[in-house]
C-alpha positions in Angstrom: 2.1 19.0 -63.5 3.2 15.3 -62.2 6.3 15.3 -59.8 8.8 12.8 -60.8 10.3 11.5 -57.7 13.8 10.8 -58.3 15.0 14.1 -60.1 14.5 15.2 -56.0 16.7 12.2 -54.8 20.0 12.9 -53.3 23.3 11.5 -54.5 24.8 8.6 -52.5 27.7 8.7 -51.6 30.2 6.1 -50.1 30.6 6.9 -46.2 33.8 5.4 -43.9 30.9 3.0 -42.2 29.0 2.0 -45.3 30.3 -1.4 -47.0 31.0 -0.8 -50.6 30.0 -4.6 -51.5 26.4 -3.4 -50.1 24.4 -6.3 -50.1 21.4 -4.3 -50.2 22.3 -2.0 -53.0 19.5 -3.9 -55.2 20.0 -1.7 -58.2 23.9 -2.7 -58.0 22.8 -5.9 -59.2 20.9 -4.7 -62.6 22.6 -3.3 -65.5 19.9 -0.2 -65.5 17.1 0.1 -63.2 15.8 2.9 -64.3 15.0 0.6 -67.6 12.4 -1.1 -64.5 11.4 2.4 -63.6 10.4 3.2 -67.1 8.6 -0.1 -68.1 6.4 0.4 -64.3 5.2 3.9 -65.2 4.3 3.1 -69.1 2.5 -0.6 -67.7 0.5 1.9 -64.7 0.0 4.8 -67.3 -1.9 2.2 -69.1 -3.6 0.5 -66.4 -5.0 3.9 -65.5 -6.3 4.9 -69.2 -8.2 1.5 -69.3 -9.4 0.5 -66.2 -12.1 2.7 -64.2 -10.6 4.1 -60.5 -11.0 6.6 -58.0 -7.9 8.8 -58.4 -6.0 10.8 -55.8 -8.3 9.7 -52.9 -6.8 11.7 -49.7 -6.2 9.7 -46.6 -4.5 11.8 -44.5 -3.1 15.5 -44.0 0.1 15.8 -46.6 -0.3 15.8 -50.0 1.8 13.2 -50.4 -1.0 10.8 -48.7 -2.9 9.7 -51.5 -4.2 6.8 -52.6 -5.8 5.7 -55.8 -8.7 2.7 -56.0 -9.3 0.2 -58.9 -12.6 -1.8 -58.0 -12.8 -4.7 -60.5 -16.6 -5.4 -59.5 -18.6 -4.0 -55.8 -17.9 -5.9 -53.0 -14.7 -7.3 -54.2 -11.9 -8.1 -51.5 -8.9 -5.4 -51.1 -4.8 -5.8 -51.4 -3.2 -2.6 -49.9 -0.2 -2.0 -51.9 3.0 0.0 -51.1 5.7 0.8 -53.4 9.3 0.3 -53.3 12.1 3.2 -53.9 14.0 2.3 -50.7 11.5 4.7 -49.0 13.4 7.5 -51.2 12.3 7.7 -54.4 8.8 6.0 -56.5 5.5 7.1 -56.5 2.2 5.2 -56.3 1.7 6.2 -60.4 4.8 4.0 -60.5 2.5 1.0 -59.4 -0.5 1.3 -60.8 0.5 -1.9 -63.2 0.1 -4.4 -60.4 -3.8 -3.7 -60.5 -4.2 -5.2 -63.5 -3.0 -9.1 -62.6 -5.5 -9.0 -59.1 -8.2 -7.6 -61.5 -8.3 -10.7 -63.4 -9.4 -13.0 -60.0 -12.2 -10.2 -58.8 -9.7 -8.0 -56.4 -10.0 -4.4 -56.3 -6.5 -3.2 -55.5 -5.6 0.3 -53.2 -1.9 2.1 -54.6 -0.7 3.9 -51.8 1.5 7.2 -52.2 3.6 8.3 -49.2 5.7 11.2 -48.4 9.7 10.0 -48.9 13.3 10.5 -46.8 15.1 11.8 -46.1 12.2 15.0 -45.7 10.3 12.5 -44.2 11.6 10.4 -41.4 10.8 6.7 -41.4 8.6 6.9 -38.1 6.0 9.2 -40.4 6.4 7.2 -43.6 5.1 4.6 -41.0 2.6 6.1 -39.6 1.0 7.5 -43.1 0.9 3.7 -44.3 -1.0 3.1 -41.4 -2.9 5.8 -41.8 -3.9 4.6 -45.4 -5.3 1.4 -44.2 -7.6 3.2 -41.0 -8.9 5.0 -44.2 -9.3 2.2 -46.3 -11.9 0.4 -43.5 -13.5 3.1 -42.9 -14.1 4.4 -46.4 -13.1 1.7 -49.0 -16.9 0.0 -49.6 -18.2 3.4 -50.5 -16.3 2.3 -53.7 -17.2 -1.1 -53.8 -14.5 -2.4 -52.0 -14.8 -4.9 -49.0 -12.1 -3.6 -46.4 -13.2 -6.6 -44.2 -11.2 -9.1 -46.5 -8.3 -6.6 -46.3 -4.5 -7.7 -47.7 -1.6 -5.9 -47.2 1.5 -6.2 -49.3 4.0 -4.4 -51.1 7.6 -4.5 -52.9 10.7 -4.1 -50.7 10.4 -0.6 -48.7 7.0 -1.5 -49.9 6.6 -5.0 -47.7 8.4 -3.2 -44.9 5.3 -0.7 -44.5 2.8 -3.3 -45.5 4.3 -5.5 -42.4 4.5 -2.7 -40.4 0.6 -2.0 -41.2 -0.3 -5.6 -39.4 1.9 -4.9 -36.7 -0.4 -2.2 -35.5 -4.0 -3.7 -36.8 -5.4 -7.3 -37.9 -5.4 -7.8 -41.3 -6.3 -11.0 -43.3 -3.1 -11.0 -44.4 0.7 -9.7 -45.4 2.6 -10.3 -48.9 5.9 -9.2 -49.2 8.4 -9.4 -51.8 11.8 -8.7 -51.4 10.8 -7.0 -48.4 13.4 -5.7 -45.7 12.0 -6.5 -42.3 14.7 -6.2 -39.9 16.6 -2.8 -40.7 19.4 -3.4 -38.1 21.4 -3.8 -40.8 20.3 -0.8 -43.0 22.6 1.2 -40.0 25.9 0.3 -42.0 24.3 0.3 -45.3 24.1 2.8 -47.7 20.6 3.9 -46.8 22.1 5.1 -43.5 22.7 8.6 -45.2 19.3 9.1 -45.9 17.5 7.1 -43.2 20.0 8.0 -40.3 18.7 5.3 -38.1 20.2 4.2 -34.7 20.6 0.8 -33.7 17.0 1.6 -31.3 15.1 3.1 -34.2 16.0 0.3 -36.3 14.7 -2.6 -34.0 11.8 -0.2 -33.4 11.0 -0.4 -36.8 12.0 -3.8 -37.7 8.5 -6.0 -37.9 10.8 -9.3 -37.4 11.5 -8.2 -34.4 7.9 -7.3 -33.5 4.5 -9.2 -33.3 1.3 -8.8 -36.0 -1.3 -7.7 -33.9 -3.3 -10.7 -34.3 -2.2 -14.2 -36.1 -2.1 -14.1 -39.7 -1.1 -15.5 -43.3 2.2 -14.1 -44.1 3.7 -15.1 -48.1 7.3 -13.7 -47.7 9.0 -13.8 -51.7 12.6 -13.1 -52.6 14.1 -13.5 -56.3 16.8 -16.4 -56.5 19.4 -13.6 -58.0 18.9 -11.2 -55.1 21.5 -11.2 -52.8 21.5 -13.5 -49.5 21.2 -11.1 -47.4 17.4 -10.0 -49.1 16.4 -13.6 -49.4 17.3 -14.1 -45.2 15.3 -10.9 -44.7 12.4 -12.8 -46.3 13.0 -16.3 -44.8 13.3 -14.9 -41.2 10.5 -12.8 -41.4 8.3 -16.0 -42.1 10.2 -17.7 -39.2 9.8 -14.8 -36.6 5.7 -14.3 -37.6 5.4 -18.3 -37.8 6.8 -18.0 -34.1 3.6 -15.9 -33.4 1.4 -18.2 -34.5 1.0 -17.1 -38.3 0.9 -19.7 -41.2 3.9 -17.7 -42.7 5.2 -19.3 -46.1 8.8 -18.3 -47.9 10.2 -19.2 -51.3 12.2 -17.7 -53.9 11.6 -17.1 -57.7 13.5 -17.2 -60.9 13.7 -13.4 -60.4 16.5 -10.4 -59.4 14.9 -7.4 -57.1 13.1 -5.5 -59.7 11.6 -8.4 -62.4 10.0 -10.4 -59.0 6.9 -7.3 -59.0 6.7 -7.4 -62.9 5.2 -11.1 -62.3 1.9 -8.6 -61.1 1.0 -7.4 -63.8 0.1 -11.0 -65.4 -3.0 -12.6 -64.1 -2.2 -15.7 -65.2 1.5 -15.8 -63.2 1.7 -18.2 -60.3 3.2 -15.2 -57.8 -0.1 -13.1 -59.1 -2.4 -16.2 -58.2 -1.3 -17.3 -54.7 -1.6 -13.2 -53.3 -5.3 -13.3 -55.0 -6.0 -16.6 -53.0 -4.6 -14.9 -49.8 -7.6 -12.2 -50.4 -10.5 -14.5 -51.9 -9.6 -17.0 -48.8 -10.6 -14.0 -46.6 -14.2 -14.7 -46.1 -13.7 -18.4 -45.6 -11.4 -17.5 -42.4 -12.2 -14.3 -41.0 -8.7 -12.7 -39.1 -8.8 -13.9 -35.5 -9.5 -11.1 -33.4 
């Protein structure tokens, strides 16, 4: 039987160093997210009753690293996408639905799974992404798949990992949306009582404060109705990787936390289009070594 994530999330609770205002408390700022969660799961249930994939592929020693692998046509170019959940709760079956809008231009997409906090620490949730994507070169073209135009990106904890991911290897490129990049502030938010980072860990983990391991394109997205301290997280982490000689773009969209990955699932939306181009550009500038 499925595991549904969040019936395992612990409560949070209001500490003495946690702001109550938290700026980063995204589903503060939506009437229900779980109506979000819902939607997600029914759009991927469907994406994975119509379109043909490779289901469950292991990538690395826990059960929880799985990935699953929609090839649109062989020898297609590959976005590596991460979920969100605050790297507490979501699953990859809760993600499945952004397949279908980089089907429509010719990309296969990989859905990544990953174990969760707080029974995973954030070092290991790490370390599994980047396990996912060593897998992904290495195995990815026996399902028709071209891991050398390689994408990573992914949906706040979910743009985290997928920066994280370039950090250690090249990739062709990095798409994050609403993505938290420098956690330093995560230490007096209410993530603290499930992450329990240090000011040390944090900047350890934070890819603003680090360098891609080679140049790259970086499209950083925030929604216009998140708060400002998720759109800075977005435009600094364009800065910082422009710094290091990226093309690094930033923006915002008519969009809160949760709708700005819904724009996925439509081919045909401009967000959709301008992550496809960052994979179909791929061949025409190979990553610079």
């Amino acid at each position: 039987m499925e595991r549904r994530r969040e019936s395992r999330l612990p409560p949070v609770r209001a500490g003495a160093d946690v702001n109550l205002a938290d700026p980063y408390d995204a589903s503060a700022t939506v009437a229900d997210v779980y109506v979000f969660f819902r939607r997600w799961r029914a759009w991927s249930d469907d994406v994975r009753a119509q379109m043909l994939h490779a289901r469950d592929l292991r990538y690395g020693p826990s059960a929880d690293e799985t990935l699953d692998l929609i090839v649109p046509h062989t020898g297609a170019p590959l976005i590596v996408w991460f979920h969100g959940g605050y790297w507490r709760r979501l699953h990859k079956d809760d993600n499945t639905f952004v397949a279908r809008g980089f089907a429509a231009h010719g990309i296969a997409t990989a859905v990544v799974n990953y174990g969760l906090a707080p029974a995973v620490p954030l070092e290991e949730i790490v370390a599994q992404a980047r396990r996912s994507v060593a897998w992904l070169r290495e195995h990815a073209k026996q399902h028709g798949a071209d891991s050398s135009r390689l994408v990573v990106a992914g949906h706040s904890a979910g743009g985290h990992l997928a920066a994280m991911c370039a950090v250690e290897a090249p990739v062709s490129a990095v798409a994050t949306l609403s993505g938290l990049h420098d956690l330093r502030p995560l230490v007096r938010s209410f993530v603290q009582q499930y992450l329990q980072l240090d000011d040390a860990r944090a900047a350890a983990l934070s890819p603003s404060l680090l360098a891609p391991a080679a140049p790259t394109t970086v499209l950083a997205r925030t929604g216009s109705r998140e708060s400002e301290e998720f759109q800075e997280q977005g435009r600094d982490f364009a800065d910082a990787w422009r710094a290091h000689g990226c093309e690094a773009s930033y923006a915002s969209t008519e969009d809160n936390h949760f709708s700005i990955v819904e724009r996925l699932v439509d081919g045909s939306d401009p967000l959709t289009a301008q992550i496809a181009e960052l994979a179909l550009a791929a061949g025409k500038r190979r990553v610079k070594a």
